[in-house]
ROTI-806123 format. One record per residue (C-alpha): x, y, z. Coordinates in nm, 3 decimals, always signed. Each point is the difference from the previous one (the first is absolute). Layout:
! ROTI-806123
- c1, c2, c3
- X, Y, Z .
...
//
This chain:
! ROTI-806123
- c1, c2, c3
- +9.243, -0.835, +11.933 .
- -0.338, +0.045, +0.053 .
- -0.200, +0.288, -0.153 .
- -0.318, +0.244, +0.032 .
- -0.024, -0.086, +0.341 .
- -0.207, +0.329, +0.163 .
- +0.264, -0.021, +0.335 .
- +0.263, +0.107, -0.239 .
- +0.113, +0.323, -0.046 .
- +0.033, +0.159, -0.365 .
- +0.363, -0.137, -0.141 .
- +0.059, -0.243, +0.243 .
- -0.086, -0.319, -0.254 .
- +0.270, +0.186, -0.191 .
- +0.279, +0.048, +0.245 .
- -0.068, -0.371, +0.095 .
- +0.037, -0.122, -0.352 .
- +0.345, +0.217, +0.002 .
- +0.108, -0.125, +0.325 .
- -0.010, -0.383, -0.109 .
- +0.161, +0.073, -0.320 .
- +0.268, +0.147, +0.209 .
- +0.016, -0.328, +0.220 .
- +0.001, -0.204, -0.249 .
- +0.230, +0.162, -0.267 .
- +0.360, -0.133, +0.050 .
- +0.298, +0.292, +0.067 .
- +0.327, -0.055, -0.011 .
- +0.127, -0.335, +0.107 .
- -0.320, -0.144, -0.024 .
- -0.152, +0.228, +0.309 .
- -0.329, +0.161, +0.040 .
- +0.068, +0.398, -0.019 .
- +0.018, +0.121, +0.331 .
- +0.038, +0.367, -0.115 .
- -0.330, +0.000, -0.185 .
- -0.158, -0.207, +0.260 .
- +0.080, +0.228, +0.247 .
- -0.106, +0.318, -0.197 .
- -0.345, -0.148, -0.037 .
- -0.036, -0.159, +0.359 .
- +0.118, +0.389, +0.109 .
- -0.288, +0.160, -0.244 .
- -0.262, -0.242, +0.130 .
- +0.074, +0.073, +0.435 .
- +0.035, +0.382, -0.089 .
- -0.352, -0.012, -0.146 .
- -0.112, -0.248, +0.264 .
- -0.270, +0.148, +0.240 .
- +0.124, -0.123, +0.289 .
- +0.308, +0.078, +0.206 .
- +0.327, -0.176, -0.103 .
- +0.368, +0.016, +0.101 .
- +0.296, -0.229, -0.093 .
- +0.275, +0.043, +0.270 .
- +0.323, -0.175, +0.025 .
- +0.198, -0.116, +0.257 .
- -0.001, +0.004, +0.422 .
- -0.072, +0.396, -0.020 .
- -0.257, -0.021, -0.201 .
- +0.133, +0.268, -0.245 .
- -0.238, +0.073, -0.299 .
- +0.056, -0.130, -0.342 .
- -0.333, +0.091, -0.122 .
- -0.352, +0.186, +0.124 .
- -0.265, +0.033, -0.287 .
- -0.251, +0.319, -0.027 .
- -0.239, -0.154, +0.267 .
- +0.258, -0.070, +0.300 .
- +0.157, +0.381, -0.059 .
- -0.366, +0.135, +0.021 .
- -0.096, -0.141, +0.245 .
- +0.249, +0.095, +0.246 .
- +0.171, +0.291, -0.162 .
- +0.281, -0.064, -0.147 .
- +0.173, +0.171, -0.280 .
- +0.128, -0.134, -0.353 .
- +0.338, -0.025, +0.126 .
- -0.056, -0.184, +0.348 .
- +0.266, -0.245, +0.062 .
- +0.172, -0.179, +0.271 .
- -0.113, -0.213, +0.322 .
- -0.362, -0.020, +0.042 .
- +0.000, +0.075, +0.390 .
- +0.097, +0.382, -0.124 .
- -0.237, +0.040, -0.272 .
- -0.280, -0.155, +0.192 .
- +0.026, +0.076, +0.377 .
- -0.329, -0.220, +0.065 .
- +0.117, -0.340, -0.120 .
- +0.264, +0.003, +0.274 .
- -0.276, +0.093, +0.284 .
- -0.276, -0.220, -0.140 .
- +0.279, -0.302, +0.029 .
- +0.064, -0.037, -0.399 .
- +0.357, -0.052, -0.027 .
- -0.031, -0.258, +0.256 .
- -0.215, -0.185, -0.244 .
- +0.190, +0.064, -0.277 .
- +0.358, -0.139, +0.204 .
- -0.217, -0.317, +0.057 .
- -0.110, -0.015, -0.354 .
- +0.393, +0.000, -0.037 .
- +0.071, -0.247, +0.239 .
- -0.304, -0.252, -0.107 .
- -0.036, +0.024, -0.349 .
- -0.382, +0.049, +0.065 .
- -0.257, +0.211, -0.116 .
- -0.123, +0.209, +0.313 .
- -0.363, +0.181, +0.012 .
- -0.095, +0.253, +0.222 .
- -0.415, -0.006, -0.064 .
- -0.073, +0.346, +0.188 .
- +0.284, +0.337, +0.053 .
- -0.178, +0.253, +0.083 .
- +0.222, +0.346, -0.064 .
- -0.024, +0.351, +0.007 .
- +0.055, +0.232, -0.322 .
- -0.035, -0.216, -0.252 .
- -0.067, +0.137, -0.400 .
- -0.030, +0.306, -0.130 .
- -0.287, +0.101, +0.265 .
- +0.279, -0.110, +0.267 .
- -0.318, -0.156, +0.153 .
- -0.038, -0.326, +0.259 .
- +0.006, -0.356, -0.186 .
- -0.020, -0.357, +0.064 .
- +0.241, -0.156, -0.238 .
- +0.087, -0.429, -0.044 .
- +0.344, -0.012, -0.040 .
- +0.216, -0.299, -0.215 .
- +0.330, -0.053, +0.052 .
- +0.148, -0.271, -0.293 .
- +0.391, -0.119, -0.011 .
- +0.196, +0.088, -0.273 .
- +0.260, -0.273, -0.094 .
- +0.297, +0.090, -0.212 .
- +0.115, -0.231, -0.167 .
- -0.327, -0.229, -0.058 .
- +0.008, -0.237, +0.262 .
- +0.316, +0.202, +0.205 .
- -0.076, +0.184, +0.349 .
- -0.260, +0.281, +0.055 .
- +0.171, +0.347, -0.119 .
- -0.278, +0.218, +0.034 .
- -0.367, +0.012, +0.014 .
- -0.310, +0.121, -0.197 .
- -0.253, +0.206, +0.205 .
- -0.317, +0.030, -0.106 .
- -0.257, +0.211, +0.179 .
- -0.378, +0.009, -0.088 .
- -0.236, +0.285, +0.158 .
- -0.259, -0.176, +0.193 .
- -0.146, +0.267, +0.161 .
- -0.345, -0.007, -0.143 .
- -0.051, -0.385, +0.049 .
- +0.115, +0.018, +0.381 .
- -0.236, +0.297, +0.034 .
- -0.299, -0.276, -0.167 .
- +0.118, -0.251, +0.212 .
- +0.011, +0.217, +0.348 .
- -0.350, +0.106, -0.119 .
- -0.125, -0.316, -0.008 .
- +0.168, -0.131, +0.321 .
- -0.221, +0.299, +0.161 .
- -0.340, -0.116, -0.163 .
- +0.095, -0.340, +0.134 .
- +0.111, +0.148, +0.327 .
- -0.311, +0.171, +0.020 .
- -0.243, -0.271, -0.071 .
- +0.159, -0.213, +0.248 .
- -0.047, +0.273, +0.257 .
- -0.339, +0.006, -0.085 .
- -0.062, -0.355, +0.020 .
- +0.165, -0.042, +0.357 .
- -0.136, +0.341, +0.102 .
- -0.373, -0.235, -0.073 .
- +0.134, -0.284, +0.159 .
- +0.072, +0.150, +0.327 .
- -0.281, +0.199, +0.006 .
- -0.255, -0.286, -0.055 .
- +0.211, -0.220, +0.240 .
- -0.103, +0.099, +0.460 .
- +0.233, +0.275, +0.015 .
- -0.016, -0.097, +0.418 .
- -0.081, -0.358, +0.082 .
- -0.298, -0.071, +0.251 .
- +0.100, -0.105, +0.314 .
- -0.220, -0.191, +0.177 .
- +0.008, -0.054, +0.393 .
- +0.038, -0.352, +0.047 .
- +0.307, -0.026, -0.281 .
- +0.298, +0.232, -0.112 .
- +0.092, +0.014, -0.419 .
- +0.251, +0.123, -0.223 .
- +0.008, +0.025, -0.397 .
- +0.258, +0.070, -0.265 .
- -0.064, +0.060, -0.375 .
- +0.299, +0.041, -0.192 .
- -0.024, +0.021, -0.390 .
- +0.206, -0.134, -0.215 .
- +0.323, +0.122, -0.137 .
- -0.025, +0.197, -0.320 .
- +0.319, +0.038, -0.272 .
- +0.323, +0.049, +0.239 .
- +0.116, -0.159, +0.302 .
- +0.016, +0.150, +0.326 .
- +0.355, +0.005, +0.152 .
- -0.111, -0.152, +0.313 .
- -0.233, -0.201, +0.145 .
- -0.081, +0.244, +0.274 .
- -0.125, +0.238, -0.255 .
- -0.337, -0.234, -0.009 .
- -0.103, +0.106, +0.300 .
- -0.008, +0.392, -0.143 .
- -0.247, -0.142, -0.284 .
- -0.247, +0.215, +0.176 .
- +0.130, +0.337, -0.083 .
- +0.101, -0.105, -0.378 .
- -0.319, -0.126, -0.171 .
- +0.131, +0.150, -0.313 .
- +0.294, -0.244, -0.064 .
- -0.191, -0.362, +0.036 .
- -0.273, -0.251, -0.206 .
- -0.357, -0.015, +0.139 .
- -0.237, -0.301, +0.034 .
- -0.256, -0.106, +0.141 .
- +0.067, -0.158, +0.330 .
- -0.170, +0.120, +0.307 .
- -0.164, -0.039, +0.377 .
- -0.207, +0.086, +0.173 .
- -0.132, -0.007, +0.408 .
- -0.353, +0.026, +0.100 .
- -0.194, +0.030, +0.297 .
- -0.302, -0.184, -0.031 .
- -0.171, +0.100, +0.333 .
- -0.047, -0.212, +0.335 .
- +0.384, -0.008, +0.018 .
- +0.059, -0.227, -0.337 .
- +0.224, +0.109, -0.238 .
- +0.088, -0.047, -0.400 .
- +0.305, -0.061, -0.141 .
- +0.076, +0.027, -0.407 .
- +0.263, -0.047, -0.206 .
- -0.051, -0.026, -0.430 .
- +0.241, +0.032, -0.267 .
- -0.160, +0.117, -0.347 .
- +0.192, -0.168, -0.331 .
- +0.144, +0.322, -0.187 .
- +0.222, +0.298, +0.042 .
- -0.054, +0.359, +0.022 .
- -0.292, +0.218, +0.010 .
- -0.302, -0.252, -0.116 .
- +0.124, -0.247, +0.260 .
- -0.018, +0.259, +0.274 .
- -0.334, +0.075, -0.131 .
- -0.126, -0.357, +0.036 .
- +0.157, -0.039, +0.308 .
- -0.243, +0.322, +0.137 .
- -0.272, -0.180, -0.121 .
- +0.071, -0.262, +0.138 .
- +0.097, +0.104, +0.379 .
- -0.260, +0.270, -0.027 .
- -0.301, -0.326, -0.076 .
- +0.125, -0.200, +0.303 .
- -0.018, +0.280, +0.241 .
- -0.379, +0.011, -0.131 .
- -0.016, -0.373, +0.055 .
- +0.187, -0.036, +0.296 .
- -0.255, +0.284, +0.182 .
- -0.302, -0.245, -0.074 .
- +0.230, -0.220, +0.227 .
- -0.019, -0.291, -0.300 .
- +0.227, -0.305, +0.058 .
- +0.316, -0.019, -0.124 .
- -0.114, -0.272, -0.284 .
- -0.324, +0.136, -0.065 .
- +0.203, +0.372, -0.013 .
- +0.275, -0.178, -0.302 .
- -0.311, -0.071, -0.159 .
- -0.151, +0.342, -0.018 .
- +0.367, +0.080, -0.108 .
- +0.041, -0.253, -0.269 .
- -0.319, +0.165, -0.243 .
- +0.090, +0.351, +0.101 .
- +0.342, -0.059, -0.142 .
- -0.140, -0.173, -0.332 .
- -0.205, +0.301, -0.005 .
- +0.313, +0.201, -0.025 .
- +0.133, -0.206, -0.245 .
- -0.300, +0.049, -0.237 .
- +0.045, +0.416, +0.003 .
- +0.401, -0.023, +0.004 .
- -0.018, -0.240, -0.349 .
- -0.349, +0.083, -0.148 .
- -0.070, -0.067, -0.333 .
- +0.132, +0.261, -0.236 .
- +0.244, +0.188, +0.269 .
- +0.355, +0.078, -0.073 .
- +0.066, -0.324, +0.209 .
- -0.243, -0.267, -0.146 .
- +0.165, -0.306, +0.025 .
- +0.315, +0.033, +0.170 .
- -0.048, -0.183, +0.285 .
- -0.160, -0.249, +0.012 .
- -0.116, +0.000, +0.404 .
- -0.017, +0.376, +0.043 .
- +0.002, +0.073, +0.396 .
- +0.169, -0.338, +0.097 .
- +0.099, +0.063, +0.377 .
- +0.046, -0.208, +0.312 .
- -0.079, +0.102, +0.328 .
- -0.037, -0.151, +0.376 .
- -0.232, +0.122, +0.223 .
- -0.029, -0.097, +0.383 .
- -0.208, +0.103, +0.298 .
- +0.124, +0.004, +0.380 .
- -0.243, -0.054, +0.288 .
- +0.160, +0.112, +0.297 .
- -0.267, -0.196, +0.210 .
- +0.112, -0.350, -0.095 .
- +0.362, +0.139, -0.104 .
- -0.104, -0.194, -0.355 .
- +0.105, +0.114, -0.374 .
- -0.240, -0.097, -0.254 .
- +0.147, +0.077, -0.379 .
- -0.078, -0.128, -0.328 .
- +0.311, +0.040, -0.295 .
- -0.045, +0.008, -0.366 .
- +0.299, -0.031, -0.171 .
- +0.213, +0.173, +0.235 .
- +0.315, -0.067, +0.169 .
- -0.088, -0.191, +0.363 .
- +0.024, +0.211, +0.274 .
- +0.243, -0.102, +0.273 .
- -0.138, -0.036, +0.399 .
- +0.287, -0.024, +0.295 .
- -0.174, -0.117, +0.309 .
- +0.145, +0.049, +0.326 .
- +0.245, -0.229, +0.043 .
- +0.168, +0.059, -0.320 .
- -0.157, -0.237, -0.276 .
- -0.044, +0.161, -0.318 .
- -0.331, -0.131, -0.180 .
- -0.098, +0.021, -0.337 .
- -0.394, +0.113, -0.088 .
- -0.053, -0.256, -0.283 .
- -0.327, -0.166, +0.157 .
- -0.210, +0.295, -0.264 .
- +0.115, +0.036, -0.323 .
- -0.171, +0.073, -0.364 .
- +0.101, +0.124, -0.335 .
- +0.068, +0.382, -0.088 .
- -0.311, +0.241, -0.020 .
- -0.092, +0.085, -0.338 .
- +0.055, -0.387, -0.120 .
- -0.310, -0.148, +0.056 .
- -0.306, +0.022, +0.287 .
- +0.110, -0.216, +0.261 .
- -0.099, -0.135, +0.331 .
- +0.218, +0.122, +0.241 .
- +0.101, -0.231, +0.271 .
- +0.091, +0.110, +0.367 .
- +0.225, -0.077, +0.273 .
- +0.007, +0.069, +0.362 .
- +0.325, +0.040, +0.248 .
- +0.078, +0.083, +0.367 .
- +0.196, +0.333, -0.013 .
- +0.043, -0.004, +0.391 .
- +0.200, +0.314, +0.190 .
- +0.360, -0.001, -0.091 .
- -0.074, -0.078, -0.410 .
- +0.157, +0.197, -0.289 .
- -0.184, -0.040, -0.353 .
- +0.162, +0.091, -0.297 .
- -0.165, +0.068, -0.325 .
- +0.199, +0.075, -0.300 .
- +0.008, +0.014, -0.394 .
- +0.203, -0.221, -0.227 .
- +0.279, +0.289, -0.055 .
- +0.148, -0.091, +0.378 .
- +0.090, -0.367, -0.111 .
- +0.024, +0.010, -0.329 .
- +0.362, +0.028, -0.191 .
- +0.133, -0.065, -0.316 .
- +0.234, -0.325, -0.038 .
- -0.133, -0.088, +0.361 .
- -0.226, -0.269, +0.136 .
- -0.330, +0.107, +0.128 .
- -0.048, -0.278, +0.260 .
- +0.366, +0.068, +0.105 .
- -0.097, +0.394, +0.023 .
- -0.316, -0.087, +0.195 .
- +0.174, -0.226, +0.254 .
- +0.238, +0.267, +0.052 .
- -0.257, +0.259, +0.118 .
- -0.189, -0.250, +0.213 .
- +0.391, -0.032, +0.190 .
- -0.008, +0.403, +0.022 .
- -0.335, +0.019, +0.121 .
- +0.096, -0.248, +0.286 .
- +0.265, +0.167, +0.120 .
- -0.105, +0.366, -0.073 .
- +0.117, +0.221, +0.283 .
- -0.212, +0.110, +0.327 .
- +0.169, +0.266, +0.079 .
- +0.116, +0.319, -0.052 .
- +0.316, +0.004, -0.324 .
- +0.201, +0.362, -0.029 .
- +0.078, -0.094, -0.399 .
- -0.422, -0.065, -0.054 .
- -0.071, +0.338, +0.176 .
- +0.208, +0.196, -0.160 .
- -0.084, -0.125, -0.358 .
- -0.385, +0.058, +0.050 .
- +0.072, +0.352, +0.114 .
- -0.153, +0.211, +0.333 .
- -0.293, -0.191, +0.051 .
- -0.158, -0.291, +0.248 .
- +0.200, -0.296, -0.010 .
- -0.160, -0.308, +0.186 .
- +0.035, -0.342, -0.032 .
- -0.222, -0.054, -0.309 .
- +0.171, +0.247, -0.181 .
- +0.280, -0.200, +0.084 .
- -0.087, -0.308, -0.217 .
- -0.081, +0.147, -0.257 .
- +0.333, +0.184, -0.025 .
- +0.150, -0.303, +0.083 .
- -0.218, -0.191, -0.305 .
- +0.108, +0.264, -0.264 .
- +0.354, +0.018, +0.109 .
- +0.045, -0.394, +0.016 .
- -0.152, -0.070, -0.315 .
- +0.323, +0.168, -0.141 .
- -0.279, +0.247, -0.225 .
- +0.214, +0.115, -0.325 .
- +0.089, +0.354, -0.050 .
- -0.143, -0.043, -0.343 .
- -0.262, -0.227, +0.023 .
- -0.270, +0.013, -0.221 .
- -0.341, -0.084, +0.122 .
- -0.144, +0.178, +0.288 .
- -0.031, -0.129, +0.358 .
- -0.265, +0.022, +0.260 .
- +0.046, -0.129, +0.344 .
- -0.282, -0.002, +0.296 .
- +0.145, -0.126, +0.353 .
- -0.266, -0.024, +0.284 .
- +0.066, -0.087, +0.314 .
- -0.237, -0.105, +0.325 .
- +0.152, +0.161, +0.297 .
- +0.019, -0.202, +0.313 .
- -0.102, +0.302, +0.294 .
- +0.113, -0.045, +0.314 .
- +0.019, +0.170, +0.330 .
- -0.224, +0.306, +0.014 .
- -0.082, +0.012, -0.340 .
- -0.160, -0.338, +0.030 .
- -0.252, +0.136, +0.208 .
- -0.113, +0.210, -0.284 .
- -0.105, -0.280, -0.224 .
- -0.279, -0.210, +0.133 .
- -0.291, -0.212, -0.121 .
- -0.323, -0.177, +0.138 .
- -0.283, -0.144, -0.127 .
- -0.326, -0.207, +0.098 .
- -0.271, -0.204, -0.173 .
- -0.376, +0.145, +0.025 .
- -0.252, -0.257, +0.044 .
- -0.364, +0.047, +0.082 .
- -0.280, +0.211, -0.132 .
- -0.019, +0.388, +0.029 .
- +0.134, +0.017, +0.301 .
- +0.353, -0.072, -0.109 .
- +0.044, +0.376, -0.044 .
- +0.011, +0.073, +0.344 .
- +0.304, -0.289, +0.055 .
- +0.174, +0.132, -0.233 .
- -0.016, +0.415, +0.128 .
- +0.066, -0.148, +0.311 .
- +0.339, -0.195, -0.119 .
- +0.092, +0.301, -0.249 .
- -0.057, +0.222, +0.306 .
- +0.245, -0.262, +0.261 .
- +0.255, -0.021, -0.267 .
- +0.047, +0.368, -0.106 .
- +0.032, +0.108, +0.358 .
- +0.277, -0.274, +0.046 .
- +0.189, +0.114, -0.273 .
- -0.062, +0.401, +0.156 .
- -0.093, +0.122, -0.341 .
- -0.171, +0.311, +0.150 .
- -0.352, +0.081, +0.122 .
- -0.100, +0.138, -0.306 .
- +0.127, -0.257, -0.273 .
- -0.155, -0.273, +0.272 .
- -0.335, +0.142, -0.063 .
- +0.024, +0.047, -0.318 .
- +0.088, -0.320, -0.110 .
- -0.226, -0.197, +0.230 .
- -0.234, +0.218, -0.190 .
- +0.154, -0.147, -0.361 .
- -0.020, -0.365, +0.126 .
- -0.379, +0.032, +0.143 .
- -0.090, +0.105, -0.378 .
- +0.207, -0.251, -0.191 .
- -0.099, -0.318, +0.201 .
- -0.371, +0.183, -0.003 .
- +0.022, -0.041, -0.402 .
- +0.141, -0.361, +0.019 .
- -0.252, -0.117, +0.191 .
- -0.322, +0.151, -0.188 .
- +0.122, -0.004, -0.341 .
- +0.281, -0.285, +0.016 .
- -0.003, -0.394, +0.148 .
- +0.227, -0.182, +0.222 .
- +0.266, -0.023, +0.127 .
- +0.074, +0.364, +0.073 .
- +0.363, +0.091, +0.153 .
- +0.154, +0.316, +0.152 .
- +0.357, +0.064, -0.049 .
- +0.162, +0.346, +0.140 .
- +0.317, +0.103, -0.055 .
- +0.290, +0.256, +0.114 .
- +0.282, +0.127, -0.183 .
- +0.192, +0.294, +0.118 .
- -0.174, +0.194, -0.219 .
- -0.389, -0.138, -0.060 .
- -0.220, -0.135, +0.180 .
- -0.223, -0.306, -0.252 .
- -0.318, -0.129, +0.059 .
- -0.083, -0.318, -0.227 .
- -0.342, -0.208, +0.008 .
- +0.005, -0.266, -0.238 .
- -0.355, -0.232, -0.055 .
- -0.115, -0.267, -0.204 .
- -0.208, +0.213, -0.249 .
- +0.200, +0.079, -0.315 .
- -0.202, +0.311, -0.079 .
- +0.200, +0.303, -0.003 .
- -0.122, +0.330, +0.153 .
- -0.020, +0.323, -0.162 .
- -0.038, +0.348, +0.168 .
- -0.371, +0.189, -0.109 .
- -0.165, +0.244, +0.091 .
- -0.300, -0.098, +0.195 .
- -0.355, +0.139, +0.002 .
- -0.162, +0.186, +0.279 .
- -0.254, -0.333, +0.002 .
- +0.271, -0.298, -0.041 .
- +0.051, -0.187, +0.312 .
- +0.377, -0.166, -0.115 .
- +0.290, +0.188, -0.195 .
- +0.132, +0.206, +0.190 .
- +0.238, -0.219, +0.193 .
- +0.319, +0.053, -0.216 .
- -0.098, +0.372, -0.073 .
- +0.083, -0.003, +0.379 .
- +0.293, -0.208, -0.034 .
- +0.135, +0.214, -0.250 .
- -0.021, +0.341, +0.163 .
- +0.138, -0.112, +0.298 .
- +0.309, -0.179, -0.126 .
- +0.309, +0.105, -0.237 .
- -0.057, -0.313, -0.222 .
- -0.243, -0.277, -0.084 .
- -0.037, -0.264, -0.254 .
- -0.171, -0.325, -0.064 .
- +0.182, -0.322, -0.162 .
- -0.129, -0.385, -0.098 .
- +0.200, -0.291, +0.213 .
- -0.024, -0.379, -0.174 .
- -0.333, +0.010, +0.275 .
- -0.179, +0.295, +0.046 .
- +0.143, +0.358, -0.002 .
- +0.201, +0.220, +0.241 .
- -0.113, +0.369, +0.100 .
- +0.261, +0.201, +0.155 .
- +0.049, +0.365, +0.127 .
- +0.334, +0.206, +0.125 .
- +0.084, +0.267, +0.256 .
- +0.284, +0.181, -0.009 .
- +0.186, +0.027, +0.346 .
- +0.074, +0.334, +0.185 .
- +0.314, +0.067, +0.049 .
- -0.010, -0.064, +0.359 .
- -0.106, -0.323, -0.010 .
- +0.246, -0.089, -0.307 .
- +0.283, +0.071, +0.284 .
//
């Protein structure tokens, strides 16, 4: 037996020395002594802190309850007889039915967690593990009884619900950032109709059903945060931005990143930067990150050895040429359905991860006519666990194909009261195809947009002209007088017609002093703006000053300005492009 050991209590090295002598002494006919085996086995579970009871037989009826089990549910000296009428609760917390299949199995049955009402002296509420052993009599014969041995675990359950809280909490927290940093309402822009879906990942239990991942929203507390995200943004002159990233990490410092992140190509994106030359700008502000999140010294020196590794795709629409320009580093490809069904894959751009390495970001150029659906996604939509990526990949190219145009009860009623169209449709129809586990473990993003074919009086609505300005000065007054033909065709209003013939007089003005050849008008009408663009062959950008009383230039796109919602300036591979918008009256938007 072993000896001074500090988990001991005082006398126990003795009564186990006494015990094995007892074992080990021969009796009568050459057998242990049960008597004095049992006397000491008796004396050690009536000392025991823990509950114990040795009952007998199919009612359970009590051969022996030491000083702990009588405490703690008040029994006297003297109790005797079945234990479903000394101990009411074993019956109603489904006991005896684990101790008849202890009986019937000859195995040793736990019950981890009872929770019951009155228990010790206090008569107080407790969380107790319950063990159920079979008794055999003789050694080796059937199961005449059972040992129960109950241990108080009330204070660790009361740890571990304390620190299920903490980690409930700080996963609130964390989603409670990712939300907030991600568009709580997605941009949508005239010429093209979007919807979005974040869902983060699963946390420690399994939902019941599948359906319960469309409730994600109202639940934040109960799932794993990273650092996936997107993004839309209007650029101006009727182009638009799409993003979608994924930042390497979990929880609150990925969410963090991702900010960053989104928060750095919105201030790229609005000096209208291309989508390669944009990646770049991306690529050092992320190694920047890295340097502050694993400096030298910090709590986190050295434990990554990348720091704020993400991947991101970033893409730019021009509803002009119906053309999507994107660049990709590291990202999943997006997926493009034209109009007559093909699914294509946007490979043609594609670079390492940001925060590997400056890089030279290639990038690609597609038709994205009217009738298209783009899908952008992170790698938690495809990816599985035991499954083939390619296979996974090839699958969601077959959904997008087919995805539904019309209107589906079941997809309405799991998004909830809200407006269902056919773009919202996909992507429903892309989440629910992709068979997404209940208990999946990496978030998802998902961006669907679509390029609506208008027809009938809608149509009218959306129009577009344009001519090329050739001459000297006198090139201003072709192009008030085409502005001025146009906007009355389209019946824009008196107004707006004067106004904007107004706009486009001081635009081409500035092209043709301060900017070279070849100088082009484009207007356009949405059913909401009205967009004035003149492009040249100068690549000098303008900027808005205030002019002196004795300056004879400068105060062109002051003007331009004042008079119109929106204006902004941007480089083309030639030249640059100065644009202007007016928002519609409601009158004419009918």
């Amino acid at each position: 037996m072993l000896k001074n050991t500090a988990l001991r209590e005082p006398g126990f090295d003795e009564f186990g020395d006494d015990l094995t002598e007892a074992l080990l002494e021969p009796g009568d006919g050459g057998y242990p002594a049960g008597e004095r085996v049992g006397t000491l086995l008796a004396a050690a579970f009536g000392t025991a802190p823990g509950a114990v009871a040795l009952v007998r037989d199919h009612d359970h009826r009590v051969d022996f309850l030491n000083r702990a089990f009588r405490d703690a549910f008040g029994l006297s000296d003297r109790a005797c007889g079945p234990l479903a009428g000394l101990v009411p609760q074993f019956e109603q917390l489904g006991l005896l039915d684990a101790l008849d299949h202890v009986y019937a199995t000859g195995t040793v049955y736990v019950a981890p967690e009872v929770r019951v009402n009155g228990y010790g002296a206090a008569r107080r509420p407790a969380v107790l593990r319950v063990t159920c052993s079979p008794v055999h009599h003789p050694e080796g014969g059937p199961v005449t009884g059972a040992l129960v041995n109950i241990i108080d675990c009330t204070d660790q359950a009361a740890a571990v619900d304390r620190l299920r809280a903490g980690e409930r909490r700080h996963r609130y927290a964390a989603v409670a950032l990712q939300r907030s940093l991600l568009p709580q309402r997605l941009s949508q822009p005239d010429d093209l109709r979007i919807a979005g879906v974040y869902l983060p990942g699963a946390a420690d239990h399994q939902l019941e059903h599948l359906s319960d991942v469309w409730r994600r929203d109202n639940e934040p507390g109960e799932y794993q945060v990273g650092g996936d995200w997107y993004d839309v943004i209007p650029l101006g002159a009727g182009r638009t931005a799409f993003v979608m990233g994924d930042v390497m990490g979990r929880g609150v410092h990925a969410a963090a990143v991702m900010g960053q992140l989104r928060a750095a190509v919105r201030a790229y994106a609005a000096a209208n930067l291309p989508p390669g030359e944009l990646l770049l700008h991306l690529d050092r502000h992320a190694a920047e990150l890295e340097g502050v999140a694993y400096a030298v010294g910090s709590a986190t020196a050295g434990a990554c050895d990348f720091g704020a590794l993400a991947t991101a795709v970033y893409a730019v629409y021009d509803p002009d040429d119906h053309v999507l320009t994107y660049a990709n580093a590291g990202h999943p490809a997006p997926l493009l359905r034209l109009p007559d069904g093909t699914v294509v894959e946007l490979d043609a751009a594609g670079g390492p991860p940001l925060g590997t390495d400056e890089w030279t970001w290639q990038e690609a150029c597609i038709a994205m006519p009217p009738g298209s659906y783009l899908s952008l996604f992170t790698d938690g939509l495809i990816e599985r666990r035991g499954t083939d990526l390619d296979e996974q990949l090839a699958r969601l190219r077959t959904i997008l194909a087919g995805a539904p145009q019309l209107p589906a009860p079941r997809s309405a009623e799991r998004q909830g009261p809200r407006r269902i169209g056919p773009v919202d449709l996909v992507r429903d129809e892309l989440l629910a195809g992709m068979d997404l586990p209940a208990d999946h473990d990496d978030d998802v993003a998902l961006l669907v947009v679509h390029v609506p074919r208008w027809q009938g009086e809608r149509a009218e609505l959306f129009r577009s002209a344009g001519i090329d300005l050739v001459g000297g000065t006198e090139i201003a007054a072709h192009a008030r007088a085409f502005a001025s033909g146009v906007l009355r065709s389209w019946h824009v209003g008196e107004d707006l017609c004067d106004t904007g013939v107004l706009a486009v007089s001081e635009l081409v003005a500035n092209a043709t002093i301060h900017g070279r050849p070849p100088v082009r008008l484009r207007l356009r009408r949405t059913d909401r703006r009205l967009i004035v663009d003149v492009s040249d062959g100068d690549d000098h950008l303008p900027r808005r000053r205030l002019a002196n009383d004795t300056d004879e230039d400068g105060r062109g796109i002051g003007i331009v300005a004042a008079l119109a919602s929106s204006w902004g300036a941007r480089q083309l591979d030639a030249g640059k492009s100065v644009w202007c918008e007016f928002a519609l009256p409601s009158a004419a938007v009918g």
